[in-house]
Backbone bond lengths (Angstrom), bond angles and torsions (degrees), N, CA, C in turn:
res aa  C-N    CA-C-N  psi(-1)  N-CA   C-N-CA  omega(-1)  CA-C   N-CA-C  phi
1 X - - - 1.488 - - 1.535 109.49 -
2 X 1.669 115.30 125.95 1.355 98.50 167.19 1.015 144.77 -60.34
3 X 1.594 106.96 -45.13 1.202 132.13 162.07 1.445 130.58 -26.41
4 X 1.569 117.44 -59.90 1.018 119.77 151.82 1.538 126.71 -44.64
5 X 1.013 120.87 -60.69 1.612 129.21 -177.69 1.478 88.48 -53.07
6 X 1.263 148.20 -33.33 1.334 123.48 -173.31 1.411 112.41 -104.13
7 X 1.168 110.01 -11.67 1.885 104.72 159.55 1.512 106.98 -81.46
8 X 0.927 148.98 -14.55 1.660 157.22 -141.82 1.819 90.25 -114.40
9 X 1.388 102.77 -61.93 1.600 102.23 168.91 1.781 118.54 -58.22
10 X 1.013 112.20 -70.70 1.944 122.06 165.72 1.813 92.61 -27.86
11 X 1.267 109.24 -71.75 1.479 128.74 -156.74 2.111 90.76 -38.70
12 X 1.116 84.69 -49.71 2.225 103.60 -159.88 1.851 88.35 -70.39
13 X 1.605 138.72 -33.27 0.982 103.09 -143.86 1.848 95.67 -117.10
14 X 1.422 84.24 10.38 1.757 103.32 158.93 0.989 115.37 -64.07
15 X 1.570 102.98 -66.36 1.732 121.68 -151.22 1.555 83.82 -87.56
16 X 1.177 158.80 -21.91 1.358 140.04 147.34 1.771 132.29 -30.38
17 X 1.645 99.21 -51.57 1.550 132.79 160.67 1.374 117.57 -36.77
């Protein structure tokens, strides 16, 4: 799913933040 892979990425460079 793309979708996923691009909330999962967004999701990671939040919770990095």
């Amino acid at each position: 799913m793309e979708i996923l892979m691009t909330v999962s990425k967004f999701a990671s460079i939040c919770t990095m933040e």
